[in-house]
Steps between C-alpha positions, in 0.01 A plus 500: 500500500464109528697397832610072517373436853210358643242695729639306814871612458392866490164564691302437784252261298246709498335727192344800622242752333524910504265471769679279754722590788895413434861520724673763220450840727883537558463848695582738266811289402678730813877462456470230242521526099610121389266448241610808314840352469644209314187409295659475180250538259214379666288775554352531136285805418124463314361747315312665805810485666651684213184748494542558882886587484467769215236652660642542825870584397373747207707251273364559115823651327661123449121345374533773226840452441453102457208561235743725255729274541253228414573283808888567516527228794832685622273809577196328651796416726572816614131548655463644815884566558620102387297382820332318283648204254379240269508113535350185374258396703380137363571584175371854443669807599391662753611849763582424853611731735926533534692409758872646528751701742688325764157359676348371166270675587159669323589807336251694700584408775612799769788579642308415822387194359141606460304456177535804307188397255267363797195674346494313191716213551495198278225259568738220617652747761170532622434137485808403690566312713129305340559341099174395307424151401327510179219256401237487217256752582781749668704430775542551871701588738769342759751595734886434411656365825825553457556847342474711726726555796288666746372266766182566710267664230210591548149452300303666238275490271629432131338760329651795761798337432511558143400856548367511149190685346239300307619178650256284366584651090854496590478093595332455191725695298823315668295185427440575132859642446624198671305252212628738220845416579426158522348528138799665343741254688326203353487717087894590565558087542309432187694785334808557641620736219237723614658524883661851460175659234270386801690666788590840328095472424390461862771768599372780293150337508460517874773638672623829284151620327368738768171436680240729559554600894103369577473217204746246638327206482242565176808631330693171595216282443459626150845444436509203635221361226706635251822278561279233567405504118845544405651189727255292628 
């Protein structure tokens, strides 16, 4: 999601690698849940995302439904108990997690205002409160100043932060997923009639066709070639 601001108004000025130390270790977030509240639609899911949350909720019942129904948008809406929703994110449409109740707060959120999908949690909860500045050969890393309310935090290294497996294929897979949106942005301006063909196509393409549980990435990579020859 592009954001209008410039890296002063938002960070600490510096760009950090996976390697280097950072101020995001809140504490276990103890008796604090802000940034699962009043997002909007900010927190937009990828296809790992996608991969991690069926796996870990046992949620395959609406993917199979969606493919009868040939992409029925209304029922890709129902995933995962309507915690999930669709938007336009510059110009293609795109799941992000829902927020709602009298909070506006994340659907999976807990009554005790714990994280009910910690585990496998998007990749921007994990992130949080760090963003990624992208540049031409991937991107890196920097810390938001001003999004997260707890004060004092303490340091750690980025890539215990982002508890994730395989860091170094999951950068480059954000990375690559990252340029294939930029791709299919720039096709859907030169062919605006195609706008809604294109999204439905990277829904079912990436997001609704299951993946293997231990092929992720080939099995993303491969179909990530194949829209390439279609849009790009």
């Amino acid at each position: 999601m592009k954001r209008q601001v410039t890296m002063e108004e938002i960070s600490d000025g510096k760009l950090y690698t996976s390697n280097d130390l950072v101020k995001a270790d809140c504490g276990d977030c103890e008796g604090c849940h802000a940034c699962c509240t009043g997002m909007g639609s900010s927190i937009v899911l990828d296809p790992y995302d996608m991969h991690r949350l069926t796996r870990g909720l046992g949620q395959t019942a609406a993917q199979l439904l969606a493919d009868k129904l040939e992409l029925n948008v209304v029922a890709f809406e129902t995933l995962l108990a309507g915690k999930i929703e669709l938007n336009v994110v510059d110009g293609i449409i795109l799941p992000n997690l829902k927020m709602a109740g009298a909070e506006d707060g994340c659907g999976f959120l807990t009554e005790e205002g714990r994280c009910g999908i910690h585990p496998f949690r998007p990749g921007i909860c994990r992130l949080f409160p760090l963003g990624r500045y992208y540049e031409e050969n991937g991107f890196r890393y920097f810390l938001q100043v001003h999004e997260c309310q707890k004060e004092n935090r303490a340091k750690v290294k980025i890539k215990k932060w982002l508890d994730t497996s395989d860091l170094k294929k999951y950068e480059a897979y954000i990375a690559r997923w990252h340029g294939l949106l930029i791709q299919l942005q720039e096709y859907i301006a030169a062919h605006p009639e195609s706008a809604k063909a294109v999204s439905m196509d990277v829904l079912k393409r990436f997001y609704l066709t299951p993946y293997q549980t231990e092929e992720f990435y080939s099995e993303f990579f491969q179909r990530m070639d194949e829209a390439k020859k279609a849009y790009c």
